[in-house]
SEPA-421352 format. One line per field, with one value per atom (N, C-alpha, C, O): residue in one letter; chain; x, y, z. Coordinates in pm, 1 decimal. Each point is the difference from the previous one (the first is absolute). Layout:
// SEPA-421352
resn	(A:...)
chain	(A:...)
x	(X:...)
y	(Y:...)
z	(Z:...)
***
This chain:
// SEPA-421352
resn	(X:X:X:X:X:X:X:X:X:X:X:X:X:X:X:X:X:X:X:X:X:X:X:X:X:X:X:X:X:X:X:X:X:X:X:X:X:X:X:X:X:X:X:X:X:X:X:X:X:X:X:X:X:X:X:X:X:X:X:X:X:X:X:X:X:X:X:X:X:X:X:X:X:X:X:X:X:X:X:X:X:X:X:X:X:X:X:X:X:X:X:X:X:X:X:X:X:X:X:X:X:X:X:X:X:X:X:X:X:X:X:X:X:X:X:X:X:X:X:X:X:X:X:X:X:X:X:X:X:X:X:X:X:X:X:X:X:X:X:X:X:X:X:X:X:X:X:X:X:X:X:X:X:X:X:X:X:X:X:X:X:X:X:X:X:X:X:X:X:X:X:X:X:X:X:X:X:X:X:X:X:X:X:X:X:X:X:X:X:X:X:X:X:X:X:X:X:X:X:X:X:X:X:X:X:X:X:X:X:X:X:X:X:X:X:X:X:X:X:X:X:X:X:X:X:X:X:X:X:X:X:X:X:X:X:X:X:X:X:X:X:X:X:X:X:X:X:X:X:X:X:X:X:X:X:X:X:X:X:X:X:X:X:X:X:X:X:X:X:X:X:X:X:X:X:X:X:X:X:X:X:X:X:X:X:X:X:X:X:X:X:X:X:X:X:X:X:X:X:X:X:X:X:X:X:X:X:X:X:X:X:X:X:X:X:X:X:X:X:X:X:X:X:X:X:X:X:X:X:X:X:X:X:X:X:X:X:X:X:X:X:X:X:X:X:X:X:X:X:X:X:X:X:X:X:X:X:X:X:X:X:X:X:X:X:X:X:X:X:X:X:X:X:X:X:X:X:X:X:X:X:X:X:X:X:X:X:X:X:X:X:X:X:X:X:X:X:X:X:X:X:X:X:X:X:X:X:X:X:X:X:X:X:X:X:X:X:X:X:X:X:X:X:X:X:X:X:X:X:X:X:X:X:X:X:X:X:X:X:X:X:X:X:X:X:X:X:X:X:X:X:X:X:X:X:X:X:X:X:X:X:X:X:X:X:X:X:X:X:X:X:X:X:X:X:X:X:X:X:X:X:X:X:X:X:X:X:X:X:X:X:X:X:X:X:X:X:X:X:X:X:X:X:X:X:X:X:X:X:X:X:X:X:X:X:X:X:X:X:X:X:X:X:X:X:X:X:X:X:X:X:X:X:X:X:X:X:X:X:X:X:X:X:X:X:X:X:X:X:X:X:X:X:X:X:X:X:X:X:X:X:X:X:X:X:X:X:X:X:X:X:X:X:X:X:X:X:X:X:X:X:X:X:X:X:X:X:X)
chain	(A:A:A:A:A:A:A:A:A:A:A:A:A:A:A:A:A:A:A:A:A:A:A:A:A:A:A:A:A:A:A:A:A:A:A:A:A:A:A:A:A:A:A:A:A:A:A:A:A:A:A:A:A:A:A:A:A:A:A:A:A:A:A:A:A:A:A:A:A:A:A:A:A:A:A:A:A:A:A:A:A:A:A:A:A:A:A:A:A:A:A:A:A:A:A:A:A:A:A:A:A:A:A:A:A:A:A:A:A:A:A:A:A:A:A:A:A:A:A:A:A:A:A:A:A:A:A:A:A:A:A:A:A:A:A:A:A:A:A:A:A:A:A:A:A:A:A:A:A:A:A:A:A:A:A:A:A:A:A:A:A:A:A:A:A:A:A:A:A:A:A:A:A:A:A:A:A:A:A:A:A:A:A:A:A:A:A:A:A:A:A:A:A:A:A:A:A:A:A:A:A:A:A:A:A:A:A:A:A:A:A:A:A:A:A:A:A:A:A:A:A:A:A:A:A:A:A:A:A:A:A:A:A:A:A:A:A:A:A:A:A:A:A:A:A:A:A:A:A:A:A:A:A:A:A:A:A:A:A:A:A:A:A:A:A:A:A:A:A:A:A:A:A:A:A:A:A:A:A:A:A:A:A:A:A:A:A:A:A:A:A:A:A:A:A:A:A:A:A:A:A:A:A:A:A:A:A:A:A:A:A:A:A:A:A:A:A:A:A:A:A:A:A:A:A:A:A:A:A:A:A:A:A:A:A:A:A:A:A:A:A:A:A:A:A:A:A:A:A:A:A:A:A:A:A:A:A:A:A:A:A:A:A:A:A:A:A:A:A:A:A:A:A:A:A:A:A:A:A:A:A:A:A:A:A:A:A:A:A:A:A:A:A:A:A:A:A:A:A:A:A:A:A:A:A:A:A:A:A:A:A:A:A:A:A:A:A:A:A:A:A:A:A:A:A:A:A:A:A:A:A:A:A:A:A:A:A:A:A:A:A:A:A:A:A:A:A:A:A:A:A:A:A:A:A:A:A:A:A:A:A:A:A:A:A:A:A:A:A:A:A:A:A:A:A:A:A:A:A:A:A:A:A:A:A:A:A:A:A:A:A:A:A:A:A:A:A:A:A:A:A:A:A:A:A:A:A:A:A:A:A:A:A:A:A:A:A:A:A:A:A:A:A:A:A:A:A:A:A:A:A:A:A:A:A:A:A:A:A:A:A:A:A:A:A:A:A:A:A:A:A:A:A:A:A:A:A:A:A:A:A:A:A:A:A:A:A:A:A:A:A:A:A:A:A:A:A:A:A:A:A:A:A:A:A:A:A:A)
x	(2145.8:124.2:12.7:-6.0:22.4:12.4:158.4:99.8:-87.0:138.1:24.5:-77.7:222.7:56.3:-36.4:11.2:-78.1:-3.7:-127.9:-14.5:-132.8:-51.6:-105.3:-22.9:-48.5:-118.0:91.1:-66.6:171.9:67.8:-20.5:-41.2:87.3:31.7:93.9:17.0:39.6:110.1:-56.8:59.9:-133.8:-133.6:-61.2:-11.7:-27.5:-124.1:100.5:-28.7:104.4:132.7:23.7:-23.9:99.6:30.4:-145.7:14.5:-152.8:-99.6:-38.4:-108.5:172.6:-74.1:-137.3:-95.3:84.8:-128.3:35.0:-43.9:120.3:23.6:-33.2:-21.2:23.9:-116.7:117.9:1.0:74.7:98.6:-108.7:-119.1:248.0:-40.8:-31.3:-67.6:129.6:0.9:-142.1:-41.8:-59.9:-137.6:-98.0:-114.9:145.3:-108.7:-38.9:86.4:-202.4:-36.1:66.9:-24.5:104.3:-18.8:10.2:38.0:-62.7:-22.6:-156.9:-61.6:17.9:-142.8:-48.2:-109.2:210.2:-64.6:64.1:63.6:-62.9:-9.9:-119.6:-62.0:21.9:-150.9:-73.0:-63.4:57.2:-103.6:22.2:-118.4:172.0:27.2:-68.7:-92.2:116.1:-85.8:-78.7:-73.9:3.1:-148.6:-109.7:-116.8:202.1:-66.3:-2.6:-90.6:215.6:-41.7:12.3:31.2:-51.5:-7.5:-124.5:-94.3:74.1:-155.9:3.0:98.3:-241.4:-49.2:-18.7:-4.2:-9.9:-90.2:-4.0:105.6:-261.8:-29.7:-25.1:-91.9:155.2:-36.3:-83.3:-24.5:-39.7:-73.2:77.3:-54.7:164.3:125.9:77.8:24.3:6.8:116.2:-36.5:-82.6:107.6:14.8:121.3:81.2:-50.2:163.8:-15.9:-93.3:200.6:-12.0:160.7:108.0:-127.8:129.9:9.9:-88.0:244.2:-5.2:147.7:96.8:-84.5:118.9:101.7:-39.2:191.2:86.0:26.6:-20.9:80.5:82.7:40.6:-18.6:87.1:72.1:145.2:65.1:6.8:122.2:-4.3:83.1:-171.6:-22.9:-69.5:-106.5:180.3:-71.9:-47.9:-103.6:190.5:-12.6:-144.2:4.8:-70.2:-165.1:13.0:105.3:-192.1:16.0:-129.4:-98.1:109.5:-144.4:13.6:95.1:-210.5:-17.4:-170.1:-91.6:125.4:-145.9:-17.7:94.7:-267.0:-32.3:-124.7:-69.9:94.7:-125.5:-19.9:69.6:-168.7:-40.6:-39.0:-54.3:60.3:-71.8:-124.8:-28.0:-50.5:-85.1:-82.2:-115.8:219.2:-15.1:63.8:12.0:74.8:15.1:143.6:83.9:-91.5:94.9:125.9:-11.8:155.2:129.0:30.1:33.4:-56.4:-6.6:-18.8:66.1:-219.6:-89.0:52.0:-15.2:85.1:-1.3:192.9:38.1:9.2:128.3:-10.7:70.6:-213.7:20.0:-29.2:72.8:-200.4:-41.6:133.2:14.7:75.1:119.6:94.4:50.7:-34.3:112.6:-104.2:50.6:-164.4:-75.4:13.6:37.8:-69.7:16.2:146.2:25.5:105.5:102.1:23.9:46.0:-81.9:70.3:-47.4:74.9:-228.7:-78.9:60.4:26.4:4.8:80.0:185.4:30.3:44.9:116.9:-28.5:106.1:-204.6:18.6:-53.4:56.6:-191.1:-42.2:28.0:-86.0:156.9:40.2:-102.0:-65.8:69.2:-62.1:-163.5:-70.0:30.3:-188.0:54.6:-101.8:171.4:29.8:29.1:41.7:-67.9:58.2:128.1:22.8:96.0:98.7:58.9:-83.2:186.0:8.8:-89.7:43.0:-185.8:-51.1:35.7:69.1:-147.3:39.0:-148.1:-92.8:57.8:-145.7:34.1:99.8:-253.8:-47.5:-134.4:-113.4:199.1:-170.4:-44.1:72.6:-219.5:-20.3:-95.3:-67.8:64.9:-74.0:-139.4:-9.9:-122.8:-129.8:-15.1:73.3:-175.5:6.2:-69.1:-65.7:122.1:-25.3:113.8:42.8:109.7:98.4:73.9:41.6:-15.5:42.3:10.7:91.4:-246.3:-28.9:69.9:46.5:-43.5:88.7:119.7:84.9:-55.2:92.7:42.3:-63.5:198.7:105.4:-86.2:-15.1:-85.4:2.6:-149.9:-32.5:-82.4:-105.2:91.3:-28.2:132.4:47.7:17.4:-52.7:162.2:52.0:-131.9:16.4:-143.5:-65.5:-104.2:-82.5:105.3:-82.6:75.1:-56.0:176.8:109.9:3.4:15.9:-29.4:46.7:-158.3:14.9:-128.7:-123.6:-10.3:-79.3:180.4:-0.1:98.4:14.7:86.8:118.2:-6.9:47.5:-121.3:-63.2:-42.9:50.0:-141.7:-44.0:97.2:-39.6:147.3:136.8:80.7:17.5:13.9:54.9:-80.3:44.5:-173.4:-48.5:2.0:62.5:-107.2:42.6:109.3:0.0:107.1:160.0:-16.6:5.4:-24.8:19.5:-78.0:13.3:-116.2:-107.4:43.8:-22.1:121.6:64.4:134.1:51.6:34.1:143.3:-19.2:-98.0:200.4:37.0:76.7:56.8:-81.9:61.3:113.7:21.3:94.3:133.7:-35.1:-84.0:169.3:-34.9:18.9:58.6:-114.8:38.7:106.9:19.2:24.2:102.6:-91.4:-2.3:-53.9:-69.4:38.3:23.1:5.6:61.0:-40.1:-73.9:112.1:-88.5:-93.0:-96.8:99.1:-134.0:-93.8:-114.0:110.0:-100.0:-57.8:-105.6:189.6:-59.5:-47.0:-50.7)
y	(-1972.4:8.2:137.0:97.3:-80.1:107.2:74.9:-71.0:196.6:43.3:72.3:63.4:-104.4:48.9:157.5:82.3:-106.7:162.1:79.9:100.6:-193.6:83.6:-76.5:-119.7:281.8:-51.9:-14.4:0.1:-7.7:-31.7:152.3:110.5:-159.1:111.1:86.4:90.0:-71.9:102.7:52.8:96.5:-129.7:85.0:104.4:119.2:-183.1:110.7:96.1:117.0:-158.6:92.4:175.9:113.0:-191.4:81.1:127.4:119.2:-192.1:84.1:45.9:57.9:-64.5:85.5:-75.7:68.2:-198.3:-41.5:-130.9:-114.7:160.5:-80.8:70.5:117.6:-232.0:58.9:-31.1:-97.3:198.6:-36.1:-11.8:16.3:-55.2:-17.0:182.3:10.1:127.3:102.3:49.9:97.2:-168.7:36.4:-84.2:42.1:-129.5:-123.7:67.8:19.4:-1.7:-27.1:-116.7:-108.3:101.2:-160.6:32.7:-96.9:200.4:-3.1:33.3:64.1:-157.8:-14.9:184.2:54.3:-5.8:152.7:56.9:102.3:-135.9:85.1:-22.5:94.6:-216.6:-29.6:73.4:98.6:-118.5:45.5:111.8:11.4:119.0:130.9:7.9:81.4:-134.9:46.1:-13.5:98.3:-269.8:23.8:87.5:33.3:-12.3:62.5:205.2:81.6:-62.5:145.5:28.3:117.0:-211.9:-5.8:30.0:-25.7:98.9:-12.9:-116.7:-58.0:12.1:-119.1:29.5:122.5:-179.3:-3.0:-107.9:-55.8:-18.1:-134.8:-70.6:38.0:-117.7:-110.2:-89.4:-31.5:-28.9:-140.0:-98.8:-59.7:38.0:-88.2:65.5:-50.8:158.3:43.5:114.1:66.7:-43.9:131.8:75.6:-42.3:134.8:99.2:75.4:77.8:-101.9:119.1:74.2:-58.0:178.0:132.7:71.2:30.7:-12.3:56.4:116.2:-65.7:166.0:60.7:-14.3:-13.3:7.2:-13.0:122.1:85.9:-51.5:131.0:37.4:-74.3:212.6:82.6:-36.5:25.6:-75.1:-56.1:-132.7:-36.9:-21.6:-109.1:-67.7:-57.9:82.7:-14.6:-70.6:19.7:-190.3:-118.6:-78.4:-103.0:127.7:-141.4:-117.3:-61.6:42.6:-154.7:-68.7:38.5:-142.5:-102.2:-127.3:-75.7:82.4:-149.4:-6.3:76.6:-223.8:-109.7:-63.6:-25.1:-22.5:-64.3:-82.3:39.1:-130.4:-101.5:-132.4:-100.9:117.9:-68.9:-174.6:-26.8:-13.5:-148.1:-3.4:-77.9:125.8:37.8:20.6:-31.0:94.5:6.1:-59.9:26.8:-169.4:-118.4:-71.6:53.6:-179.2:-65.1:-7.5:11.8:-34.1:61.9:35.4:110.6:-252.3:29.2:116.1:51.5:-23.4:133.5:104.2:97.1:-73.7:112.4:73.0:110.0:-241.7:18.5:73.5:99.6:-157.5:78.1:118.0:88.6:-62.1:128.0:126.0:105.9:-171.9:117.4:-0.5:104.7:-227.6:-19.2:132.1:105.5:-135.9:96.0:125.8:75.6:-28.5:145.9:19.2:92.3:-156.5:79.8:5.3:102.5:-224.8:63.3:88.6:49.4:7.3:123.3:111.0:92.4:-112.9:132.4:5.4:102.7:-190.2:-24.7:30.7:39.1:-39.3:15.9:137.3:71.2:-25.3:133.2:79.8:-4.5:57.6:67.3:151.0:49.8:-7.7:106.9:6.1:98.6:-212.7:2.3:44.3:-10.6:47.1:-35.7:163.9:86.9:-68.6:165.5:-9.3:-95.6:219.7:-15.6:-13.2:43.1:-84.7:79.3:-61.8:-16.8:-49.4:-97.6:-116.2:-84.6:92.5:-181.1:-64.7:78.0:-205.4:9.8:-194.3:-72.1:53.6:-133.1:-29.5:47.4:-169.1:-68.8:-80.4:-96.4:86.4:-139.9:-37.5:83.6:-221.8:-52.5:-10.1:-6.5:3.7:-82.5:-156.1:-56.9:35.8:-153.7:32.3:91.2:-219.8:25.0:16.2:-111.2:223.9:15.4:-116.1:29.9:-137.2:-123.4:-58.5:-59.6:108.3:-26.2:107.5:-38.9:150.0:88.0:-16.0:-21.3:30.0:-60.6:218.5:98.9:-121.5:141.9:78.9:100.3:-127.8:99.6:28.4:73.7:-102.3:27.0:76.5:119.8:-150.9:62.9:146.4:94.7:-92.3:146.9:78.7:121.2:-154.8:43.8:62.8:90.4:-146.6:58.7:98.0:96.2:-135.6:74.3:138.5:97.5:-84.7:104.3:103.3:114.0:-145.8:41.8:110.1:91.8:-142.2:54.8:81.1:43.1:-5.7:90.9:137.1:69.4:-50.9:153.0:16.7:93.6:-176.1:1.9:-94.2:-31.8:-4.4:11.5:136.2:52.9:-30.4:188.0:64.6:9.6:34.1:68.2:-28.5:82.9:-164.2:-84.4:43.9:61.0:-78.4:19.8:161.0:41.9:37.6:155.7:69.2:99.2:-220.1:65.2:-40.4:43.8:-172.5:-42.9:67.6:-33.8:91.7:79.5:33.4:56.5:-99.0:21.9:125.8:26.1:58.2:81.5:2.4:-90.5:221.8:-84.1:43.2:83.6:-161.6:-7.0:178.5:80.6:-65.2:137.2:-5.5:-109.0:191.3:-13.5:56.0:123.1:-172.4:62.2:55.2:-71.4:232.9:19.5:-43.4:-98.1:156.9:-24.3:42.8:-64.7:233.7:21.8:-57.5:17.4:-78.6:-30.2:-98.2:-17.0:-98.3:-116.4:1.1:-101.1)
z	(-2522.5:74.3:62.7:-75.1:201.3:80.2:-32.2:12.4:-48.1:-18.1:159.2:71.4:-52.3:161.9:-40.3:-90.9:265.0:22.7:11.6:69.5:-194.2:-56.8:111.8:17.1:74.0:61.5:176.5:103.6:-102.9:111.9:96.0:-35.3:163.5:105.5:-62.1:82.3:-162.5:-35.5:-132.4:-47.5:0.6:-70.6:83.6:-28.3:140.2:48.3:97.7:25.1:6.9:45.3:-58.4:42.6:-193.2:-82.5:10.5:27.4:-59.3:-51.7:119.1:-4.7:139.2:97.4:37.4:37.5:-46.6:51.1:99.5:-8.8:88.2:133.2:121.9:29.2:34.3:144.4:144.8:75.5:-75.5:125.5:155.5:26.5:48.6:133.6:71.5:102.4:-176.6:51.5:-37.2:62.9:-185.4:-51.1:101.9:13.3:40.5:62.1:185.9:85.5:-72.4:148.3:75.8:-53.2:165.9:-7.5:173.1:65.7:-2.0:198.6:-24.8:-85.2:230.1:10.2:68.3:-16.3:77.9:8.0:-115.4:25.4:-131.7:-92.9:-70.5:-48.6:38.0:-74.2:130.1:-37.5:162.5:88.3:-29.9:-31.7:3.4:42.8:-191.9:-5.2:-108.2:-94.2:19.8:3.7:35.4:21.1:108.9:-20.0:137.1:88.2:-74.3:17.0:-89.0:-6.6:-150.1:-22.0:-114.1:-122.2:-36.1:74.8:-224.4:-69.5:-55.5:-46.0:51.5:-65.5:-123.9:-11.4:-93.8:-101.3:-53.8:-29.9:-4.1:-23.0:-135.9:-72.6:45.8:-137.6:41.4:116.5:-258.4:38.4:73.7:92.7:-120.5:73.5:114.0:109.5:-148.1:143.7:50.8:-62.4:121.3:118.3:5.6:82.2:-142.7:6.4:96.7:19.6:56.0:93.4:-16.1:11.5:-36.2:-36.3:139.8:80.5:-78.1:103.1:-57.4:-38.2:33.8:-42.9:72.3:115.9:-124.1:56.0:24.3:-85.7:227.2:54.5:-127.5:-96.3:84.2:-71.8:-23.5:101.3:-196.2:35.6:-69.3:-82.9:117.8:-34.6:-156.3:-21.6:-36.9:-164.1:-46.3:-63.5:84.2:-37.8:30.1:67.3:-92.6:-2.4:105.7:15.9:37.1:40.1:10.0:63.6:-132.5:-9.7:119.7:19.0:43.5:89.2:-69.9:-29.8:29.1:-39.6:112.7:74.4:-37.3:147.9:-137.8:-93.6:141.7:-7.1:82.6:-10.1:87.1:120.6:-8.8:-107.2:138.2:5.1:23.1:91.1:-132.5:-71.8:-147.0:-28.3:-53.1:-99.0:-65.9:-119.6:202.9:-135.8:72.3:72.4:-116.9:108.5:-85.0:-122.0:187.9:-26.4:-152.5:-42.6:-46.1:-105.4:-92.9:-90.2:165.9:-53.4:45.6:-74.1:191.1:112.3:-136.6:-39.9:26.7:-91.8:-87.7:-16.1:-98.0:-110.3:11.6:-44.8:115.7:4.5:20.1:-61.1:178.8:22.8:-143.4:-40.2:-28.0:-130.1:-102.6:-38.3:17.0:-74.6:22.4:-89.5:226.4:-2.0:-5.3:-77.3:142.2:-7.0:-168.3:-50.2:-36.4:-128.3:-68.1:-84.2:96.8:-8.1:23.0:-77.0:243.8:23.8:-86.8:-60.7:66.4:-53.6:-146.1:-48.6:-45.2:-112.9:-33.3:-83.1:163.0:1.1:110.4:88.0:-73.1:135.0:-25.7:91.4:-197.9:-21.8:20.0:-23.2:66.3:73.2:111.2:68.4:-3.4:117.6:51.4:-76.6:198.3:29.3:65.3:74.1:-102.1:-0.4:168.4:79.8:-28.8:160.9:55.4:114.1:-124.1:122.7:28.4:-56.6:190.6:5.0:-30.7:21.5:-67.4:-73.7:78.1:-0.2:60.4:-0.8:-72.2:-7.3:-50.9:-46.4:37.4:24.1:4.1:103.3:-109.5:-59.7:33.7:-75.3:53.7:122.6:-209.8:89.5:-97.7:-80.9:125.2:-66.1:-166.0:-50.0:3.2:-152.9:6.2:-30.7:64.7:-55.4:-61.3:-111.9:144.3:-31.6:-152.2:-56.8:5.2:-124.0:-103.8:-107.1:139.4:-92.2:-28.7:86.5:-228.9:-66.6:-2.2:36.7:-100.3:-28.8:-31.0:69.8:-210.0:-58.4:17.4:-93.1:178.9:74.2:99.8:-2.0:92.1:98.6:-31.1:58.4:-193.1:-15.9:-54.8:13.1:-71.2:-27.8:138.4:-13.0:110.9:84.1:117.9:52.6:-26.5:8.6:-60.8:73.5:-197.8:-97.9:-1.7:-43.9:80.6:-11.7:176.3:20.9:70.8:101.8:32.1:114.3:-244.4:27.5:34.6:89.9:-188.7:66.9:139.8:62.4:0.9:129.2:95.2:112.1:-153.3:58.4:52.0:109.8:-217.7:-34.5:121.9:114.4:-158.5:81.3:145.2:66.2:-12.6:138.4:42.8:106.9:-170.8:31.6:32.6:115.6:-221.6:64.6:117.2:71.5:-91.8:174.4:93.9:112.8:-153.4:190.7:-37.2:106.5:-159.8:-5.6:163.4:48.7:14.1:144.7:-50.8:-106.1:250.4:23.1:71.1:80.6:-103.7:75.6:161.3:33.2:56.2:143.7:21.7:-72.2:168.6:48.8:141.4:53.8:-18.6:81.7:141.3:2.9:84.3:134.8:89.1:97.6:-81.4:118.5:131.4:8.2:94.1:126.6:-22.0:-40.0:67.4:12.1:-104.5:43.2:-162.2:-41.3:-3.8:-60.9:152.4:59.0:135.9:48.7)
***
């Protein structure tokens, strides 16, 4: 018998492991603008690409891409349900202040959570690092003469 409450959305609330709409990628130039100027770094399954957010900007944001390609709707579903609860439950693999895409390759489909967080968690470090080599710099202000 299930007791009210336990396991519900107002569980993962309370514990800080919800994934609002202000954490999620969800404009297509925002995935283009990580992937075109983000570091890569590669898993057997996915591809992360980190990109740091401006200065100001603290909050994380995750977008998932998996193509038709690597597995038809069904497949293309779980793969995104997998990584977001990866990221929603471990936020701390994760570097703080970017915006981070993962694109799945094929095979992802078959990974279940805890193959996921395990390969996830093997690339945090070379997350981190990624993140501080792309730290944007703040805009500079151009006078005339120096344009």
């Amino acid at each position: 018998m299930r007791i009210a409450g336990e396991g519900s959305a107002a569980d993962a609330s309370c514990s800080g492991e919800t994934y609002p709409r202000s954490e999620r990628l969800r404009r297509r130039q925002d995935f283009l603008r990580v992937q075109r100027e983000g570091a890569r770094v590669h898993t057997p399954h996915y591809v992360v690409v980190v990109l740091p957010r401006p200065e100001g900007d603290e909050v994380g944001r995750l977008g998932i891409t998996v193509t038709k390609k690597v597995a038809i709707a069904v497949g293309r579903n779980r793969v995104k349900r997998v990584v977001r609860e990866v990221y929603r439950k471990n936020r701390d693999l994760f570097p703080e202040g970017c915006d981070i895409v993962v694109m799945a390759k094929s095979g992802a489909p078959e990974v279940g959570y805890h193959e996921a967080l395990a390969e996830l968690a093997r690339v945090s470090g070379p997350m981190a690092r990624a993140a501080r080599m792309r730290r944007p710099s703040a805009p500079r202000n151009l006078s005339t003469r120096e344009r």
